[in-house]
N, C-alpha and C positions, 0 to 999 in steps of 0.2 A: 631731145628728151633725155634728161640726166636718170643717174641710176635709183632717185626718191620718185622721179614720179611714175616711172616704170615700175617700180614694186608697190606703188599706188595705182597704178591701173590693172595690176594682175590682181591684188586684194579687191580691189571692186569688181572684177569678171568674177572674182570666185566667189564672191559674196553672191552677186546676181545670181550666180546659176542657181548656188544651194538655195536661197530661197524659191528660185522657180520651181526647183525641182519639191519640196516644199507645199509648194499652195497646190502644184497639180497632183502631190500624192494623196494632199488633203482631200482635195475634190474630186480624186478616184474614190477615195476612203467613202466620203458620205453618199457620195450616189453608191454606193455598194451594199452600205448599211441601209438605204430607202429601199431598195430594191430587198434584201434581204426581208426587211419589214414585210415590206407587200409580197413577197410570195411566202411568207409565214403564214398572213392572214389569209391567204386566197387555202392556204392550206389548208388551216384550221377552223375552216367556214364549213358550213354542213347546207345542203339546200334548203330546208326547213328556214333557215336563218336569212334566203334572200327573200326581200321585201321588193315587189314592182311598185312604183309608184306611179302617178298621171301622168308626169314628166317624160315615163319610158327609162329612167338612169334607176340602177338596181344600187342596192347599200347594204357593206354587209357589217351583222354585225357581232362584234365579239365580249365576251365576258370579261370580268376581273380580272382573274388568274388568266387566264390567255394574255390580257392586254401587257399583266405584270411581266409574261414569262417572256412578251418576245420584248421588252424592254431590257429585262437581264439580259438576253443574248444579244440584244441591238448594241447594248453597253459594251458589254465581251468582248465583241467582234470591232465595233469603233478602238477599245483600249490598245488591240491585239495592233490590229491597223495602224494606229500611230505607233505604237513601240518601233515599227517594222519599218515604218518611214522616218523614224527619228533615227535610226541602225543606219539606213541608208544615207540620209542627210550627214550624220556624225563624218562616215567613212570619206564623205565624198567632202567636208567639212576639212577636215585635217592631214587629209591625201596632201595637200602640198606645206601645207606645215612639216609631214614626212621626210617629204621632197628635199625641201628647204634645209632641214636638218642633218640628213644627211651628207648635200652638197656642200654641209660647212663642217661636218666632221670631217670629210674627205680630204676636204683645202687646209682645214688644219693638221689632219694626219701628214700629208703628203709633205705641204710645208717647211714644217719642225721635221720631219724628215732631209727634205734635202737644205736646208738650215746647218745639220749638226755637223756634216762635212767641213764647210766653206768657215764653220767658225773654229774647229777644232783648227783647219790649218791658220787662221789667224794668230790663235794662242799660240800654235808652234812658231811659226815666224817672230812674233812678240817676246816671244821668249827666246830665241835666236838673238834677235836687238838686243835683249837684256845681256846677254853675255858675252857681245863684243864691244857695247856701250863700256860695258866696266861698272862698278858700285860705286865710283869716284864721278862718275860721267854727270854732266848736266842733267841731262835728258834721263837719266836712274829712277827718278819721281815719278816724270810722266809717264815711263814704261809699264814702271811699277803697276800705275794708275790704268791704264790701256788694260791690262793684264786683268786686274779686278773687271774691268768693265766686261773684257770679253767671258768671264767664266761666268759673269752674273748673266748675261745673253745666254752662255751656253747653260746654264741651270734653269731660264723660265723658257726654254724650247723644249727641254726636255720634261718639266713641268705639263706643259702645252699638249707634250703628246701621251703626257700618263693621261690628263684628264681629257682627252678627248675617246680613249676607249671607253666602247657602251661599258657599264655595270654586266658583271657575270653571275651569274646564280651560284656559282662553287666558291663554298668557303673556303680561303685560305690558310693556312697553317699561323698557331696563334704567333702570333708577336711577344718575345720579350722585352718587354717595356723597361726591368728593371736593368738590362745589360744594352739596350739602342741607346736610351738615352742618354748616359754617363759616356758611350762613344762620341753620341754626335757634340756633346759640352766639349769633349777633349779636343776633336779638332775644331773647333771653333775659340779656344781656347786662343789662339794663335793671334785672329782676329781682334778679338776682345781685347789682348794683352797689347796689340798695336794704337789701340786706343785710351789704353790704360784704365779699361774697364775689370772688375774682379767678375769672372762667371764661375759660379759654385752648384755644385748638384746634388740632390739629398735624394733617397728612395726609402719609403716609410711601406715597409714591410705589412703583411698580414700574417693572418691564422691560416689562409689557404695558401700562404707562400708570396715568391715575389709576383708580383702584378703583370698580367696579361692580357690583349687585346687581339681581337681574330681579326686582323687588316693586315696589308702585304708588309711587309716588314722595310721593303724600301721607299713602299708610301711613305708610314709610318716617322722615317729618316727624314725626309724631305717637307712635312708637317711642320718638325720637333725642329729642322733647320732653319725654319719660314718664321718660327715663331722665336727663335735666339737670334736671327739676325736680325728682325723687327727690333727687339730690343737694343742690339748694338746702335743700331743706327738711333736709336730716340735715347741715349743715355752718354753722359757727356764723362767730360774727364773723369777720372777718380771715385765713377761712380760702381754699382755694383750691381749683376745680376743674379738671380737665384730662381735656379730650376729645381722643381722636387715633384716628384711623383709619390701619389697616394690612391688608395683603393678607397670608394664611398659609395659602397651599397654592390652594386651590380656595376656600377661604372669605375673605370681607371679616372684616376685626374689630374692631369701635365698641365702644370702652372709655370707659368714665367713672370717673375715680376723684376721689373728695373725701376735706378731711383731716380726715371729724369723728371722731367719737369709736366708728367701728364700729355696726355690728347691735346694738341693748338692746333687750331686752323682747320677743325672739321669736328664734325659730331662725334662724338664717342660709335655710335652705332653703326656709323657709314667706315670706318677702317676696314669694315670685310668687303666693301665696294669695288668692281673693279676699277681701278687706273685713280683710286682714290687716295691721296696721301697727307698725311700728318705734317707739321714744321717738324726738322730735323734738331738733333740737339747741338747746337753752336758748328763747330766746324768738325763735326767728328767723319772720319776718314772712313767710315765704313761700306760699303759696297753703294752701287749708283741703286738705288730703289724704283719700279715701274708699277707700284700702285697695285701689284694683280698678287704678288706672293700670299698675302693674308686670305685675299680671296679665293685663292685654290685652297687654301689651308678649309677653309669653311665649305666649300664645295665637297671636298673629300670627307671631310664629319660627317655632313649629310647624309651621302651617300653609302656614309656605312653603319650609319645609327646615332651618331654622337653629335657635338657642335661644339662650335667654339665660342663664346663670349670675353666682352671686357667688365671682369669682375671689380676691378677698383680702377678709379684715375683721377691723378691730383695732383698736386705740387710736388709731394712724397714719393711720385712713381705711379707706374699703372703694371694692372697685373693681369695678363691674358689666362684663360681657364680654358685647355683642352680637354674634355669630356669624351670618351670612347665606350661603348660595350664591353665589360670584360668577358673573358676567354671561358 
């Protein structure tokens, strides 16, 4: 038995139970409420009211208002019943959903835990290579190339293990949006300039001051990172990027627009998908891409109030809209 139909037979055992457990709560419920009936009326019966008949079997009998009132409490009492087994069917319902949940936050905490080790001494080895290689060396490209590869590994592990911590109810200290973002352009700057892309950053001021959002501030980094280097990678020679921050209403709004050539090869809506990925723009040398960066990017908005969408896309460029609560 492989590991699909094993998790198809534990979703049918726990399917079975919850309904058994289910029909028999039911059929406690009703026989509770018959029997509640019947000793209402045995209660509410007066001697007067029993009738002998020929037969020998006595019949009682009750008024209006009697009959209405133990119908209210028979309702009542049935309503209260099922809430209580719907309480119990839930808990017992999504107990291994819990389960399940947990065992894959663990595997991903523990993971991207022992992950950060084995790659950081990669980079240091790689970069060892690089400086007995020499700049002149054949092999200077590939190193180079290795080098990108391993930081992009070492940056969606540690991606990996921000979002796998639960949500905490303590708000964090606001975020300067107007002073993160002009950092994270600068060094990415670097990047961009390898590609001979122009990245520019604009911050459009308010009346309440520069623009603030109450999210960690190295999320926040690691967002505004996801969303400039999506762009390097989809914007081709000579082309240009432009990040600007502006305040709209109650909301901060981090925009990235580049001028490649648009969304190819997948729907505009699906880039926040995991392991979902766009056509790349010609041969541009920007980091190895694994589908999931945009998707943390939206994961994280969620989870703190905001989102991200794809505001324009087309021949002319596409332009991402990060939306956050301000501060």
């Amino acid at each position: 038995m492989n590991a699909s139909d094993a998790d198809r037979l534990i979703l049918r055992t726990a399917a079975r139970k919850v309904s058994t457990q289910i029909a028999l709560v039911c059929a406690a419920s009703l026989a509770v409420v018959i029997l509640a009936l019947v000793l209402f009326a045995l209660y509410r019966s007066q001697p007067a009211e029993l009738v002998q008949h020929p037969a020998g079997a006595g019949r009682i009998y009750i008024d209006e208002a009697d009959g209405l009132l133990a119908l209210i409490l028979g309702g009542t009492l049935a309503v209260v019943l099922a809430a209580a087994a719907g309480l119990v069917s839930a808990r017992s319902a999504v107990k291994p959903l819990g389960e399940a949940l947990a065992v894959q936050r663990r595997f991903v905490q523990d993971a991207s835990h022992e992950l950060r080790t084995p790659l950081a001494v990669l980079d240091a080895r790689l970069q060892l290579a690089q400086r007995k290689a020499g700049p002149d060396s054949p092999a200077a490209p590939t190193l180079a190339r290795l080098r990108q590869d391993s930081a992009a590994l070492a940056e969606l592990v540690d991606d990996l293990l921000l979002m796998s911590a639960p949500a905490s109810d303590e708000m964090p200290d606001p975020a300067d949006v107007a002073a993160l973002v002009p950092d994270v352009t600068d060094d990415l700057r670097l990047l961009a300039g390898e590609a001979r892309i122009a990245l520019e950053c604009s911050i459009a001021g308010g009346a309440a001051g520069p623009p603030r959002v109450r999210i960690p501030a190295h999320l926040l980094r690691r967002m505004v990172t996801a969303l400039v280097e999506n762009a390097i990678a989809h914007t081709p020679e000579s082309g240009r990027i432009d990040v600007t921050v502006s305040a709209a209403g109650r909301k901060v709004r981090i925009m990235v627009r580049d001028t490649g050539p648009g969304i190819i090869g997948i729907e505009p809506h699906r880039v926040f998908e995991r392991f979902a990925r766009g056509m790349p723009a010609g041969d541009n040398p920007a980091r190895t891409s694994y589908g999931i960066g945009l998707a943390l990017v939206k994961d994280a908005a969620l989870r703190h109030g905001g989102d991200v969408t794809v505001a324009e896309t087309g021949a002319e460029g596409t332009v991402l809209s990060l939306e956050l609560p301000a501060a």
